[in-house]
Steps between C-alpha positions, in 0.01 A plus 500: 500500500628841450533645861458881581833672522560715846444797216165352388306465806353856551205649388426558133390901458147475354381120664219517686543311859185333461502104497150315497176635613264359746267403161800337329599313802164363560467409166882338503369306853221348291661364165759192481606509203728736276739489183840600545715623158861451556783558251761245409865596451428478137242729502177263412201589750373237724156510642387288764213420723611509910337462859574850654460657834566887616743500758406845787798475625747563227183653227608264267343239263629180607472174228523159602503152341597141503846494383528855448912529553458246195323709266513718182352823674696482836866476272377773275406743816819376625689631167370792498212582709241630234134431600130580426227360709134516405185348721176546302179357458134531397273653760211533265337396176208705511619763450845377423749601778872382504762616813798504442860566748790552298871548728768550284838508706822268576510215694751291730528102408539396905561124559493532866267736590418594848183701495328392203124558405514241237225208532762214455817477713845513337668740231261786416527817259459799704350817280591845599248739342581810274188518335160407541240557278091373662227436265132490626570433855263691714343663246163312502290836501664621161352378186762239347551714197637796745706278667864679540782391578734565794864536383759593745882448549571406838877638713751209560835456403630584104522168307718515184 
């Protein structure tokens, strides 16, 4: 993974400090299931669906799996750290109403961790925020066609 320098970890002018809401993390504390993109050292895009839990303590995204020191996505975040995370699903038909949480950030591949959020025990991919973007979530008074959505860079360290 490509660690912070000393240099890297202050705030970035301009990010807001803002990590989830109170909506998003109700909606987060109801849904099991999310895709995580990863990129592989040769640059092909790897999409994959993963268990997930939000971890209070550290106001991360923590992914866990069977054999996850193993796999694909935890030696690509390894490599280089590159993730996008999106939870989403259907809340309505009639009239048709998606939700959507998309957290676009780095991540840490930890094989030992010690405070993990993750569903499974063993190896899990820990997902610092930088930018979430909510879809639909707490909006149920808004006609679906008004729907906006709420984009916002959140402070942490500087990745490169």
């Amino acid at each position: 993974m490509c660690e912070p320098t000393n240099d890297e970890i202050k705030p970035v002018k301009g990010r807001e400090s803002m990590s989830f809401t109170d909506i998003e993390l109700d909606y987060l504390g109801t849904q099991r299931l999310g895709r995580l993109a990863t990129v592989q050292p040769n640059g092909v895009l790897q999409v994959s669906p993963v268990g997930f839990g939000y971890n209070s303590s550290t106001k991360t995204i923590d992914i866990g799996g069977y054999n996850m020191a193993a796999s694909r996505k935890f030696r690509n975040v390894a490599e280089n750290g590159r993730v996008a995370f999106v939870v989403d699903d259907i809340a309505s038909i009639q009239p048709w109403r998606v939700r959507c949480l998309e957290i676009r950030g780095y991540a840490e591949a930890i094989d030992t961790p010690t405070d993990s959020a993750a569903q499974i025990e063993g190896a899990i991919i820990r997902i610092h925020p930088r930018r979430i973007i909510s879809f639909g979530i707490g909006d149920l008074d808004r006609e679906p066609h008004e729907l906006v959505a709420n984009k916002r860079d959140v402070a942490g360290p500087a990745k490169h």
